[in-house]
N, CA, C and O of each residue as an XYZ file, in Angstrom:
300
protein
N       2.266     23.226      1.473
C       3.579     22.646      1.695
C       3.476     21.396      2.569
O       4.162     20.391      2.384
N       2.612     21.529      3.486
C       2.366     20.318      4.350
C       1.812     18.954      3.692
O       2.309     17.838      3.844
N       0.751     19.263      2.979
C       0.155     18.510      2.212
C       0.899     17.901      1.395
O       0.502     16.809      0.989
N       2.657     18.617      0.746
C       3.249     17.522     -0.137
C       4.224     17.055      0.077
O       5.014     16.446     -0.645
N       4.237     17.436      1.579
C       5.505     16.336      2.772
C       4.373     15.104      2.636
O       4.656     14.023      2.119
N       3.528     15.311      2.981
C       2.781     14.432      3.589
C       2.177     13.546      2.420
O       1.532     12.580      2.827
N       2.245     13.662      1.323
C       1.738     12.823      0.077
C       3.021     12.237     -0.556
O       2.978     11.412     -1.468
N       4.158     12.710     -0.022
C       5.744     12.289     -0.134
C       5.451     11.239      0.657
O       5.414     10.159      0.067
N       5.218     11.226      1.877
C       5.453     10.000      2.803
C       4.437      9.301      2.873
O       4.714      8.167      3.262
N       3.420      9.453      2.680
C       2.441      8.404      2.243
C       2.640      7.749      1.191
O       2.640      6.521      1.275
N       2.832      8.302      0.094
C       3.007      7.367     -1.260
C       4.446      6.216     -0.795
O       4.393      5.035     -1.141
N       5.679      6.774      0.019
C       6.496      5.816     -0.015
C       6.268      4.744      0.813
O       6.760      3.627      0.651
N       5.168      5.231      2.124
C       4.311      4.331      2.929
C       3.860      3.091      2.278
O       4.163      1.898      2.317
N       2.830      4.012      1.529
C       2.294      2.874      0.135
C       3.178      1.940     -0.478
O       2.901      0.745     -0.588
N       4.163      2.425     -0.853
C       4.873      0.899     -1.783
C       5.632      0.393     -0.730
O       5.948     -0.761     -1.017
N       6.014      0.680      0.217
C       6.714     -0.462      1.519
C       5.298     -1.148      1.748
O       5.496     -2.362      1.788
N       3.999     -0.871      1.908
C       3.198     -1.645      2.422
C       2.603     -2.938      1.102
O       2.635     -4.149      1.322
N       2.315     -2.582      0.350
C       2.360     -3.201     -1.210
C       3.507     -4.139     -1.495
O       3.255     -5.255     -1.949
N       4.869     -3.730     -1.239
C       5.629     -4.912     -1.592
C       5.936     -5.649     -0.637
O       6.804     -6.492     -0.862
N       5.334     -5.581      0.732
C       5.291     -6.413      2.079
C       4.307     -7.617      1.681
O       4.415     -8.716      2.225
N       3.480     -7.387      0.842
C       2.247     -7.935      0.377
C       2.563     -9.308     -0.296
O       3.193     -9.294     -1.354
N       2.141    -10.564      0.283
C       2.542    -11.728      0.108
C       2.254    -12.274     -1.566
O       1.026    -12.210     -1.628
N       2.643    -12.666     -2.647
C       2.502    -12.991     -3.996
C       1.313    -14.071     -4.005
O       1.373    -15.142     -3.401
N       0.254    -13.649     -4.754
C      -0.649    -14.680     -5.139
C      -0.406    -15.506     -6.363
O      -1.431    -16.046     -6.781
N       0.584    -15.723     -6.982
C       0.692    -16.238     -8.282
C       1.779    -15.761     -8.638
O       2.395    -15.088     -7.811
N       2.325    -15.961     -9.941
C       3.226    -15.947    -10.740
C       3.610    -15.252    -10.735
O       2.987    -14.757     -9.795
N       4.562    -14.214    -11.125
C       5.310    -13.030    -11.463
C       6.526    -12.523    -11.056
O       7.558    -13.170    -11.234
N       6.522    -11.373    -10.499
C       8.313    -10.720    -10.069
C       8.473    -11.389     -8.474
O       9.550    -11.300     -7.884
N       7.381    -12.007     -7.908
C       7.147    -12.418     -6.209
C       7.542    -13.826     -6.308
O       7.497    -14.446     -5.245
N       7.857    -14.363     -7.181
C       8.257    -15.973     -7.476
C       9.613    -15.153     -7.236
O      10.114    -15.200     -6.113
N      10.145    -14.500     -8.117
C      11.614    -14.472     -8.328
C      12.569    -13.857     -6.848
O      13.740    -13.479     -6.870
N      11.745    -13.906     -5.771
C      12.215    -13.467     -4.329
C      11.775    -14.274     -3.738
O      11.932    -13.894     -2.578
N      11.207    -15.364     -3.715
C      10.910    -16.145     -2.788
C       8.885    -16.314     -2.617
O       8.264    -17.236     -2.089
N       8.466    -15.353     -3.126
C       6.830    -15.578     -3.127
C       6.409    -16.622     -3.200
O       5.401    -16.885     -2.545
N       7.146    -17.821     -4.193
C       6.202    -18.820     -4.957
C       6.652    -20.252     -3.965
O       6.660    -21.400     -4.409
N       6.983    -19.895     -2.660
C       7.160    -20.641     -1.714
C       6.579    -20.566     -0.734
O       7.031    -20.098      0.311
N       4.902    -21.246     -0.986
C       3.969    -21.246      0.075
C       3.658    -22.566      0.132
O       3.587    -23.522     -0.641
N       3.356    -22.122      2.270
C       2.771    -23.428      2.874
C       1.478    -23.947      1.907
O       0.924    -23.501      0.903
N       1.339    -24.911      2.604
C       0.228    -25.756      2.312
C      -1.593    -25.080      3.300
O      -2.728    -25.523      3.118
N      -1.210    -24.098      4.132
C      -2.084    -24.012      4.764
C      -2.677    -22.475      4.370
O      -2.111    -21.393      4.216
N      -4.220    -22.939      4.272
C      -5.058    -22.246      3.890
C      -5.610    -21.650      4.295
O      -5.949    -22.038      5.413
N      -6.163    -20.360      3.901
C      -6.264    -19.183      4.378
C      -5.642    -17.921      4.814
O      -4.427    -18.108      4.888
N      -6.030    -16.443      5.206
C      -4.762    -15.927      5.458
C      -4.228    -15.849      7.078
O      -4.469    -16.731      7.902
N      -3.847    -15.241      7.216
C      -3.238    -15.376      9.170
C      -3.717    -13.966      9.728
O      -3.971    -13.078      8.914
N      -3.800    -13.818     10.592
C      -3.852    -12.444     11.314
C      -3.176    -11.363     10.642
O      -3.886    -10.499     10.128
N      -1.909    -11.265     10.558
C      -0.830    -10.547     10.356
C      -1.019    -10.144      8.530
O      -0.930     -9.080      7.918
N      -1.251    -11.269      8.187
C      -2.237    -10.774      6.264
C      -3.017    -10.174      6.247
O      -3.150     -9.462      5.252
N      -3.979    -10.097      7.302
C      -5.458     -9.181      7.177
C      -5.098     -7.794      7.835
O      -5.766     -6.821      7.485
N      -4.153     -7.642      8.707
C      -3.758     -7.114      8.999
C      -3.028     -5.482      8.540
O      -3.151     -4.314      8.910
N      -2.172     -6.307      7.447
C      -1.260     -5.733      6.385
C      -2.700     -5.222      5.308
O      -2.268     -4.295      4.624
N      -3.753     -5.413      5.046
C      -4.726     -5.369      4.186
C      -5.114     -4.039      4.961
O      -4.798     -2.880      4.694
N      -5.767     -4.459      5.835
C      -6.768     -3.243      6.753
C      -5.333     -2.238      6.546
O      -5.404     -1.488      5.572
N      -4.644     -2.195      6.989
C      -3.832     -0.779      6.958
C      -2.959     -0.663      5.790
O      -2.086      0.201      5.873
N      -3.027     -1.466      4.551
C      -2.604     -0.882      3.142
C      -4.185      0.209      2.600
O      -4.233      1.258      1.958
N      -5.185     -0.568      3.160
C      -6.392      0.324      2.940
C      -6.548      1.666      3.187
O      -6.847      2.644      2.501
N      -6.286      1.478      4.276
C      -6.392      2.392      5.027
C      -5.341      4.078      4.784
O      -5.641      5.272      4.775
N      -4.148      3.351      4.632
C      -2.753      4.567      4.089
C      -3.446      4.763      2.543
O      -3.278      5.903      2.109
N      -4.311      3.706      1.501
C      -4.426      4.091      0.367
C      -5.969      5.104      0.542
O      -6.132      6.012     -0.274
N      -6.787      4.922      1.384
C      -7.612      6.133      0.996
C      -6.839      7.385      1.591
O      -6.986      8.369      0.866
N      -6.122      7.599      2.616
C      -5.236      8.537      2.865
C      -4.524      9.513      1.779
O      -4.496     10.726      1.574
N      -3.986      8.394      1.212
C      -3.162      8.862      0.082
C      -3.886      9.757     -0.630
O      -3.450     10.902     -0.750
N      -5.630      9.222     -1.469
C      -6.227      9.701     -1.907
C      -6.479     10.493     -1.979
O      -6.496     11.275     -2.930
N      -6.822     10.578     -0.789
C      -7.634     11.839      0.220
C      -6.669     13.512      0.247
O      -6.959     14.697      0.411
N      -5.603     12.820      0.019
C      -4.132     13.730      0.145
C      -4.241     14.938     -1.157
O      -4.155     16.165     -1.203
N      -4.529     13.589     -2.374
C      -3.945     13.709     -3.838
C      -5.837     14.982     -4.227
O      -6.055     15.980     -4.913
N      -6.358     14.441     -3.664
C      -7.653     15.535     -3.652
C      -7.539     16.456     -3.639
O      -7.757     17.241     -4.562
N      -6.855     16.856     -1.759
C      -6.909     17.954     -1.144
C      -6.101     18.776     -2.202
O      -6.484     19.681     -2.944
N      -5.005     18.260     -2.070
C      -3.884     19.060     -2.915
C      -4.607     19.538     -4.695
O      -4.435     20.703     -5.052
N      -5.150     18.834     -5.383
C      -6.064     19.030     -6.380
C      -7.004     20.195     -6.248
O      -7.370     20.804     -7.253
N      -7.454     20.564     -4.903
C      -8.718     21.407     -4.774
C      -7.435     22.772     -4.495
O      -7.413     23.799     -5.174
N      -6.761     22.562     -3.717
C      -5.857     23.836     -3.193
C      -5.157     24.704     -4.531
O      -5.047     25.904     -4.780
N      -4.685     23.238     -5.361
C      -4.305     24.006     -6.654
C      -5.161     24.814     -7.713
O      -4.939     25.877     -8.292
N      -6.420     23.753     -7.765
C      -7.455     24.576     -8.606
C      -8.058     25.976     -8.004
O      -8.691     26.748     -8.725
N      -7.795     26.247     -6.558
C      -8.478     27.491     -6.319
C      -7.425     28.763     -6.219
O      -7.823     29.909     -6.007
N      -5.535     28.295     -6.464
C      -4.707     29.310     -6.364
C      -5.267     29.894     -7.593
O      -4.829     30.960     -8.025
């Protein structure tokens, strides 16, 4: 039961952290404002930032979607 509170709030973790995620190109991130970038290159603190801990919640997640996989296969 814990395990699917907790893969509840990670996964919604996950897409708040994903659509925080600045648009590299073309697509649905133009149509909000994405396709309005500076001129300056590279990313900033606060981008690498958002990276290291989208990483980080996504092996979580994983790790979650496992556990719960092994618990079910052994009921």
């Amino acid at each position: 039961m814990g395990l699917s509170i907790a893969l509840l709030i990670f996964s919604g973790l996950l897409v708040l952290l994903v659509l925080m995620h600045k648009g590299k190109g073309g697509g649905l991130s133009d149509m909000f404002g994405g396709g309005m970038q500076s001129s300056v290159g590279g990313s900033s603190v606060a981008e690498r930032n958002l990276d290291r801990i989208t990483i980080v919640v996504a092996l979580v997640w994983a790790a979650i979607i496992v556990a719960l996989g092994i618990m079910m296969k052994s009921n």
